[in-house]
VEXDREN-2710 file (C-alpha; in Angstrom, 1 decimal):
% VEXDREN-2710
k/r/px/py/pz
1/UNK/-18.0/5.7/9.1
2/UNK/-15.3/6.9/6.6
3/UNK/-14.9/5.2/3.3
4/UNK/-11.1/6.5/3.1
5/UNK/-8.3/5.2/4.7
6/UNK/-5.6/7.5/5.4
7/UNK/-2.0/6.2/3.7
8/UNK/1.0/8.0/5.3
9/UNK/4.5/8.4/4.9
10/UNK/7.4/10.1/5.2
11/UNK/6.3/13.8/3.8
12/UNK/3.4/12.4/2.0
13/UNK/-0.1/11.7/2.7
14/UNK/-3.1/10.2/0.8
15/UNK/-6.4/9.3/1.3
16/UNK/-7.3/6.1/-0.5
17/UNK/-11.1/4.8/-0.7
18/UNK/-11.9/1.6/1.2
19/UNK/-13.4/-0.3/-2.0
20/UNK/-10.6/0.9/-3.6
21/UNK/-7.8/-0.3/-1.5
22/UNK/-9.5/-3.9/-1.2
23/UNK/-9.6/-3.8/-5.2
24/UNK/-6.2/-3.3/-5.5
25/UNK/-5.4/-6.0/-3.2
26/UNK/-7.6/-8.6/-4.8
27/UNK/-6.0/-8.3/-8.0
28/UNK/-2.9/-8.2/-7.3
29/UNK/-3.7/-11.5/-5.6
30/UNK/-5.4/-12.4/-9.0
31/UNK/-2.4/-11.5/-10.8
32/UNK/-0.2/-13.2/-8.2
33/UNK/-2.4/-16.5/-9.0
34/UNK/-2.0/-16.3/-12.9
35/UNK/1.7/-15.2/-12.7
36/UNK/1.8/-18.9/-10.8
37/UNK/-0.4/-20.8/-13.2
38/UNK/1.2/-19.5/-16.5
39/UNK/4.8/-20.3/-15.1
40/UNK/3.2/-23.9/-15.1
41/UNK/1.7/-24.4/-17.6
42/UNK/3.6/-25.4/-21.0
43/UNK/5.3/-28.0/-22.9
44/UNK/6.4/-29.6/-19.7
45/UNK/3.6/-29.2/-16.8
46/UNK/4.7/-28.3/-13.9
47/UNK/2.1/-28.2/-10.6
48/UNK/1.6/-24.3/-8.7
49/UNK/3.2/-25.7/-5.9
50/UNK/6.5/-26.4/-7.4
51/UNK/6.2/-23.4/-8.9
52/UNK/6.1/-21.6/-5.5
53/UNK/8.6/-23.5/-3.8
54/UNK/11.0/-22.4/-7.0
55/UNK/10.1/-18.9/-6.0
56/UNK/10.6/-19.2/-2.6
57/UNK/14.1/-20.3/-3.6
58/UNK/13.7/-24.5/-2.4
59/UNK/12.5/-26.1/-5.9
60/UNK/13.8/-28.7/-8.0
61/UNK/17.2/-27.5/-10.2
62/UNK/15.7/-28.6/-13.2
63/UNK/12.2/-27.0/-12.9
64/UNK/13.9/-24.2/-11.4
65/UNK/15.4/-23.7/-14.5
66/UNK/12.5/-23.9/-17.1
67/UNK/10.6/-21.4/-14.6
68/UNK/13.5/-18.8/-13.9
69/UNK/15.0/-18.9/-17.5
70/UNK/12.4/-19.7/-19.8
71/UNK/9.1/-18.6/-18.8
72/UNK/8.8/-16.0/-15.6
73/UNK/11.2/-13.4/-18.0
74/UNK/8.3/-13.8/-20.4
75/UNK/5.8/-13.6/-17.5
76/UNK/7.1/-10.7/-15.8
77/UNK/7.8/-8.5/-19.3
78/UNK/3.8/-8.9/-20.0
79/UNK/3.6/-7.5/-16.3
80/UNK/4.9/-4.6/-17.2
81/UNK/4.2/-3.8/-20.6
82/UNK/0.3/-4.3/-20.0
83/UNK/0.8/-2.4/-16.7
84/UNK/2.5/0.3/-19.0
85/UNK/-0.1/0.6/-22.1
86/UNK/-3.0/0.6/-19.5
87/UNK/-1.4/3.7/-17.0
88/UNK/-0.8/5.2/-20.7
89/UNK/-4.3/4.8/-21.5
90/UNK/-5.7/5.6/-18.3
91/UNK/-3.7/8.9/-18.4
92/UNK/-5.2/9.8/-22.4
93/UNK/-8.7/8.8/-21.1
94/UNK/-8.3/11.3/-18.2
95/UNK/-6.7/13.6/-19.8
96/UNK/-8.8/13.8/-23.1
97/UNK/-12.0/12.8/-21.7
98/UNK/-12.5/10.9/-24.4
99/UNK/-13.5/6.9/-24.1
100/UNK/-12.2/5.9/-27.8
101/UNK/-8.7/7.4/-26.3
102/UNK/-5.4/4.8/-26.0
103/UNK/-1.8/5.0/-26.9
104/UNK/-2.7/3.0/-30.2
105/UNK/-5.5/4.6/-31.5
106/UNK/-4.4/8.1/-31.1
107/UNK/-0.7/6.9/-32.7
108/UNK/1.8/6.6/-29.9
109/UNK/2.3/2.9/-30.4
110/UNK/2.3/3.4/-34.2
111/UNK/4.9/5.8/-34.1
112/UNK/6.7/3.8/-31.7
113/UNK/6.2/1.1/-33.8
114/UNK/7.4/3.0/-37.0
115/UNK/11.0/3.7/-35.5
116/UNK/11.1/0.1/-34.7
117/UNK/10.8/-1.3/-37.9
118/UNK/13.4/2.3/-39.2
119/UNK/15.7/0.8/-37.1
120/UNK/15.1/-3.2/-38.2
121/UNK/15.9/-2.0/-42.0
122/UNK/18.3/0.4/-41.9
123/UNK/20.1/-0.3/-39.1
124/UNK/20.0/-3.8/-37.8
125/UNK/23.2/-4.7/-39.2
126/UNK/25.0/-2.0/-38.6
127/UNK/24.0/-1.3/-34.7
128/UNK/23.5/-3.6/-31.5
129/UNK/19.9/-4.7/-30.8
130/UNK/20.3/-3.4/-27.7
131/UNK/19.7/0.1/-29.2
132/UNK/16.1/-0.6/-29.8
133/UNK/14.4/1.1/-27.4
134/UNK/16.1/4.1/-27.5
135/UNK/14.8/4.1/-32.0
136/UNK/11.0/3.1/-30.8
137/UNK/11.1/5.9/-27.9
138/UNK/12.3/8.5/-29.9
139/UNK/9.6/7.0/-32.6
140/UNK/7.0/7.7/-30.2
141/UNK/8.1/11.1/-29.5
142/UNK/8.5/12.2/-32.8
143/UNK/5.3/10.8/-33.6
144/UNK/3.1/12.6/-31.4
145/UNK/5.2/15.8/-31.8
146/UNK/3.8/15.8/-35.5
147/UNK/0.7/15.0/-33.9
148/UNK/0.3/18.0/-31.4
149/UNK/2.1/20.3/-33.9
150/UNK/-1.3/19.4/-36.4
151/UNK/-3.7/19.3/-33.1
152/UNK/-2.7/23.0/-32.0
153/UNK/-4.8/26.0/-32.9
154/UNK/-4.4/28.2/-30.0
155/UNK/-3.9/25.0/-27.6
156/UNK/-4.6/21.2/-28.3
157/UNK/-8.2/20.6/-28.1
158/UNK/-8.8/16.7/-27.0
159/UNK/-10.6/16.0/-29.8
160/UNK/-8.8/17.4/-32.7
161/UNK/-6.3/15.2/-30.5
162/UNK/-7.9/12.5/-31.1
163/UNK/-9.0/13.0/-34.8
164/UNK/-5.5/13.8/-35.9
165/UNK/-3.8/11.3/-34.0
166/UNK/-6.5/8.1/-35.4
167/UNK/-5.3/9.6/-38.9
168/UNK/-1.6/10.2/-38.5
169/UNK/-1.7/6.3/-36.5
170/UNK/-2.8/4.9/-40.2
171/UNK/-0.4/7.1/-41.8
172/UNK/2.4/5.5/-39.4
173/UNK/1.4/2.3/-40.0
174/UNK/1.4/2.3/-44.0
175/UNK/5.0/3.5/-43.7
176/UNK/5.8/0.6/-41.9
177/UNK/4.2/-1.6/-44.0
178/UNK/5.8/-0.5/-47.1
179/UNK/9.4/-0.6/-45.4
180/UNK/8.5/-4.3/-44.7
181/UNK/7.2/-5.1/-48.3
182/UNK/10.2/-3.3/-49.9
183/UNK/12.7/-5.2/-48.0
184/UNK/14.3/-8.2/-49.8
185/UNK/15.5/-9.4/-46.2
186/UNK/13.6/-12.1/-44.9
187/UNK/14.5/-11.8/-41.7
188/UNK/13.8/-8.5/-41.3
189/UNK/10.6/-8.6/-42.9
190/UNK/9.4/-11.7/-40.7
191/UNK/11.1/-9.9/-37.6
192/UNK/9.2/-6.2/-38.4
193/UNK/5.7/-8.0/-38.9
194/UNK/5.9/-10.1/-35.7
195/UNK/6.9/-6.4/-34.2
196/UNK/3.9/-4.9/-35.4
197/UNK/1.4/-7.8/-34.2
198/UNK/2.8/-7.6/-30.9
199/UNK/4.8/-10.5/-29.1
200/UNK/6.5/-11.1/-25.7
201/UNK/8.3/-14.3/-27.3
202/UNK/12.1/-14.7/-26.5
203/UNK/12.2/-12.3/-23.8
204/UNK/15.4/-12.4/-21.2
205/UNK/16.7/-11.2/-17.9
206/UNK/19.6/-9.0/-19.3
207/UNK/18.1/-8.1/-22.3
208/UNK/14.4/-7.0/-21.4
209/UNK/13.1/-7.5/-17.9
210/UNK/16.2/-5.0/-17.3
211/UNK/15.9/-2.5/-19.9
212/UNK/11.7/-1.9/-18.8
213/UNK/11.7/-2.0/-15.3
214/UNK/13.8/1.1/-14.8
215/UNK/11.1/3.0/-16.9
216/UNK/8.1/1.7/-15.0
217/UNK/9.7/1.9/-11.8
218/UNK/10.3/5.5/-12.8
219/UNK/7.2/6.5/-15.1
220/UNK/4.3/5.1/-12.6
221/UNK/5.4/7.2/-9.3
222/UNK/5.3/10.1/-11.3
223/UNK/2.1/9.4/-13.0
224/UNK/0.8/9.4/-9.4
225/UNK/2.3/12.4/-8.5
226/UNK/0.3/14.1/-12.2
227/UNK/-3.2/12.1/-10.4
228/UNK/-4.3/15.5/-9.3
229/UNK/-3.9/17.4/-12.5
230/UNK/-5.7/14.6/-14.2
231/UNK/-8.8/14.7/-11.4
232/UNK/-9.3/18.5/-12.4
233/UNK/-8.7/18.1/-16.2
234/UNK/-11.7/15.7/-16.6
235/UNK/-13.9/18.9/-15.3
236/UNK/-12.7/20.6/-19.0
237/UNK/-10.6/23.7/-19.3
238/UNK/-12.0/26.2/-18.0
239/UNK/-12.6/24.9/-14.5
240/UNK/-8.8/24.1/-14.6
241/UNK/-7.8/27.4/-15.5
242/UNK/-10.4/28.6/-12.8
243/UNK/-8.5/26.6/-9.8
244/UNK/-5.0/28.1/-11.4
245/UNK/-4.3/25.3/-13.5
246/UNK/-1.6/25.7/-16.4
247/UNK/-3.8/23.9/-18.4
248/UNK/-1.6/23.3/-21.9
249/UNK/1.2/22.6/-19.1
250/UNK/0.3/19.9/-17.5
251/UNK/-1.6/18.5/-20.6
252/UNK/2.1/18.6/-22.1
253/UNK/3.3/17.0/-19.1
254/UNK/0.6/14.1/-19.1
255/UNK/1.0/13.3/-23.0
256/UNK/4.7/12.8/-22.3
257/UNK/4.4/10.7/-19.7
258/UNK/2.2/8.8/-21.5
259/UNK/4.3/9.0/-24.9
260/UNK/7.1/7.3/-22.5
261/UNK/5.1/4.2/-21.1
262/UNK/4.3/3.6/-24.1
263/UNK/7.0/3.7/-25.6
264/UNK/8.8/2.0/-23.0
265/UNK/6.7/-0.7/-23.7
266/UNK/6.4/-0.9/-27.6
267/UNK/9.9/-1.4/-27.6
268/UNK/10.0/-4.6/-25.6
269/UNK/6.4/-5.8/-26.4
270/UNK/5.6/-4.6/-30.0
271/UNK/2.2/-3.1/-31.3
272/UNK/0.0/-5.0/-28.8
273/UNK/-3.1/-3.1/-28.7
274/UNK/-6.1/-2.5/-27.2
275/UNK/-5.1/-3.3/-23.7
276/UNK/-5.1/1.0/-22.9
277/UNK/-8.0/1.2/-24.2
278/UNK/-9.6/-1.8/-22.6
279/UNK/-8.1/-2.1/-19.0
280/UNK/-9.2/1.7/-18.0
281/UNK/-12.4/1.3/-18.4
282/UNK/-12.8/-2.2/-16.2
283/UNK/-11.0/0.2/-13.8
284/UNK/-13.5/3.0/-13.7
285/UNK/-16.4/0.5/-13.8
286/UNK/-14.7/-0.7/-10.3
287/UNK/-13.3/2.0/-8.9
288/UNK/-14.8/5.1/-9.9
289/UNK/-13.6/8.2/-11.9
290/UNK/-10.9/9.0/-9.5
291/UNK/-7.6/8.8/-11.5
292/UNK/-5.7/8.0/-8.3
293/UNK/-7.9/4.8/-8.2
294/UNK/-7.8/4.5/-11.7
295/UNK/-4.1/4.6/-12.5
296/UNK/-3.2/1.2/-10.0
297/UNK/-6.2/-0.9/-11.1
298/UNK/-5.8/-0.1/-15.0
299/UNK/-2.4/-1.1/-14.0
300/UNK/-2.9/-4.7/-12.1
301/UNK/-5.9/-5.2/-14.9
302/UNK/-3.6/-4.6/-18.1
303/UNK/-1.3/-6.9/-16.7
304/UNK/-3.6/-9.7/-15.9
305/UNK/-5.4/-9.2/-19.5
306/UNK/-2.0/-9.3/-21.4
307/UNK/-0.5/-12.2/-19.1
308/UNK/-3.8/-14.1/-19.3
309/UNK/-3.2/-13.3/-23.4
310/UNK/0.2/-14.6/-23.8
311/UNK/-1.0/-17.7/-21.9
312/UNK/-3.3/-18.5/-24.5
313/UNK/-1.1/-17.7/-27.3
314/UNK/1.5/-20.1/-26.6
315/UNK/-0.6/-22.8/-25.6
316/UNK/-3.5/-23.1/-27.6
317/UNK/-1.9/-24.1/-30.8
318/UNK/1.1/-25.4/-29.0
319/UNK/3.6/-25.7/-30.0
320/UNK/3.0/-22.9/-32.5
321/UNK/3.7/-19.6/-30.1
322/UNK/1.4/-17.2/-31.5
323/UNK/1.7/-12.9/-30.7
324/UNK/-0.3/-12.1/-27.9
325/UNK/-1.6/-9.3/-29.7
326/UNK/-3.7/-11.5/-32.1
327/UNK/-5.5/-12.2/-28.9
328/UNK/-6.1/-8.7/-27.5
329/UNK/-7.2/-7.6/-30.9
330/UNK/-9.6/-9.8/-30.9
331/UNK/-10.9/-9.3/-27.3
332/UNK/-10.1/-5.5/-28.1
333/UNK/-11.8/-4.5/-31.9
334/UNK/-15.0/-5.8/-30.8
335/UNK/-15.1/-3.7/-27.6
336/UNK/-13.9/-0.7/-29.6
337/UNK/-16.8/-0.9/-31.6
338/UNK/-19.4/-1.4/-28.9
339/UNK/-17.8/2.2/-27.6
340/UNK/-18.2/3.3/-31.2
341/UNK/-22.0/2.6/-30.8
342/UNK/-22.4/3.5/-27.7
343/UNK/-21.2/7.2/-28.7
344/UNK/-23.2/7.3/-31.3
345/UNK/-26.2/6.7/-29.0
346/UNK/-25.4/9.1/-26.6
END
């Protein structure tokens, strides 16, 4: 019997692995369940069956409200930005075939991070909020530009990648701390270090859920569409080049899709961390090596992890909302350092 089901559409066709496929549909169950439970669960308490009926569109006008308005913007915006770290992450790991590999070790999010908190004291006052993805984007980009410029000698090597991207990341992040010590702004200060700890607090509709779905909507189809080149680039570069692959093409390729998710997502989220480091590797553990089982599990699991976080962080010390990122840090710099060992081993 065949442990791939064919998927078919219109011009395209895939095989996907059984165990696979009934992953994926378990945890996007699971995720379904805790997107129910943390729209429930808060200052006013409000049972997963009134939550459903408010999604179904029969609920009470006054829960109704706290669920639409308050809390499933929040909800949904740590949907997506732990869905877009992990598919970043996923894609380095691949891509670098390198374990320690994620958009915030290597310096994405830092850079990302860094135009955020350009933008916060220079510009805050003088330009709309609204322009802030656009600074921690291009933050991102220019970041790991200066990163692959240093990486290249004749072609990016993954691990001089990685080497130079762990030191330029620290460099990024003292320059953010000194614009935040040097400013005599409150306000700013307060609003840059909550940035780089990583928060979903105060999220909106208009504001964020519709600035970052576009780019996931966008970014993940065409991540799948790279799976391939990522399947081949894990067997190093010379058995790429052997099957006709461009090899520093579609590494450039893969970096920027990367660069963008995760940019995509500092700029809503902060500096959460961890979660692109983390979520891959559940995935592999479940699914195998195979990036186009890799990419939707890392996906539904980064999600889950960061949802699951932001839970936690507004309710433990309630009513004290805490970043979510203090939570995958800690989940996160522990498991870092058991893959620090565990290279050191091998």
């Amino acid at each position: 019997m065949s442990k791939y089901i064919p998927l078919r559409g219109k011009g395209v066709s895939v095989l996907m692995a059984k165990r696979t496929l009934l992953i994926t549909l378990v945890l996007l169950l699971v995720c379904f369940v805790a997107v129910v439970i943390s729209a429930g669960i808060g200052t006013m308490r409000i049972p997963p069956i009134e939550v459903l009926k408010v999604l179904l569109g029969f609920g009470d006008p006054s829960v109704e409200m706290i669920v639409l308005n308050l809390r499933l913007p929040r909800i949904l915006i740590g949907v997506l930005v732990g869905a877009s770290l992990a598919s970043a992450g996923a894609i380095l790991q691949g891509m670098i075939r390198n374990p320690l590999a994620s958009p915030d070790i290597i310096g994405i999010t830092e850079g990302a991070s860094l135009g955020a908190v350009c933008f916060f004291f220079f510009l805050s006052e003088a330009v709309s909020i609204h322009m802030l993805p656009f600074f921690t984007i291009i933050g991102a980009f220019a970041g790991t530009a200066l990163i692959y410029m240093l990486a290249w000698k004749h072609g990016v090597s993954p691990l001089r990648l990685v080497l130079i991207g762990i030191g330029m990341s620290a460099v990024f992040k003292s320059f953010s701390y000194m614009l935040m010590i040097s400013t005599p702004n409150f306000f700013i200060g307060a609003k840059s270090l909550t940035f780089m700890t990583g928060s979903i607090y105060g999220t909106s509709w208009d504001k964020d859920v519709a600035i970052l779905l576009p780019w996931v909507l966008v970014l993940l189809p065409l991540t799948y569409i790279q799976a391939r080149n990522i399947n081949v680039q894990q067997l190093g570069d010379e058995v790429t080049a052997s099957v006709g692959g461009r090899v520093q093409v579609q590494r450039l390729i893969l970096i920027l899709l990367s660069i963008a998710l995760a940019g995509a997502a500092v700029s809503v989220g902060g500096a959460i961390s961890f979660i692109g480091l983390i979520a891959p590797h559940i995935a592999r553990k479940l699914v195998g090596p195979a990036f186009g089982g890799v990419l939707p599990v890392s996906a539904l699991i980064g999600s889950l992890i960061l949802v699951l976080a932001d839970l936690i962080a507004r309710t433990v010390l309630s009513p004290l909302d805490l970043p979510a990122g203090i939570f995958t840090a800690a989940v996160g710099a522990p498991f870092f350092i058991y893959l620090l060992y565990r290279q050191r081993q091998a």
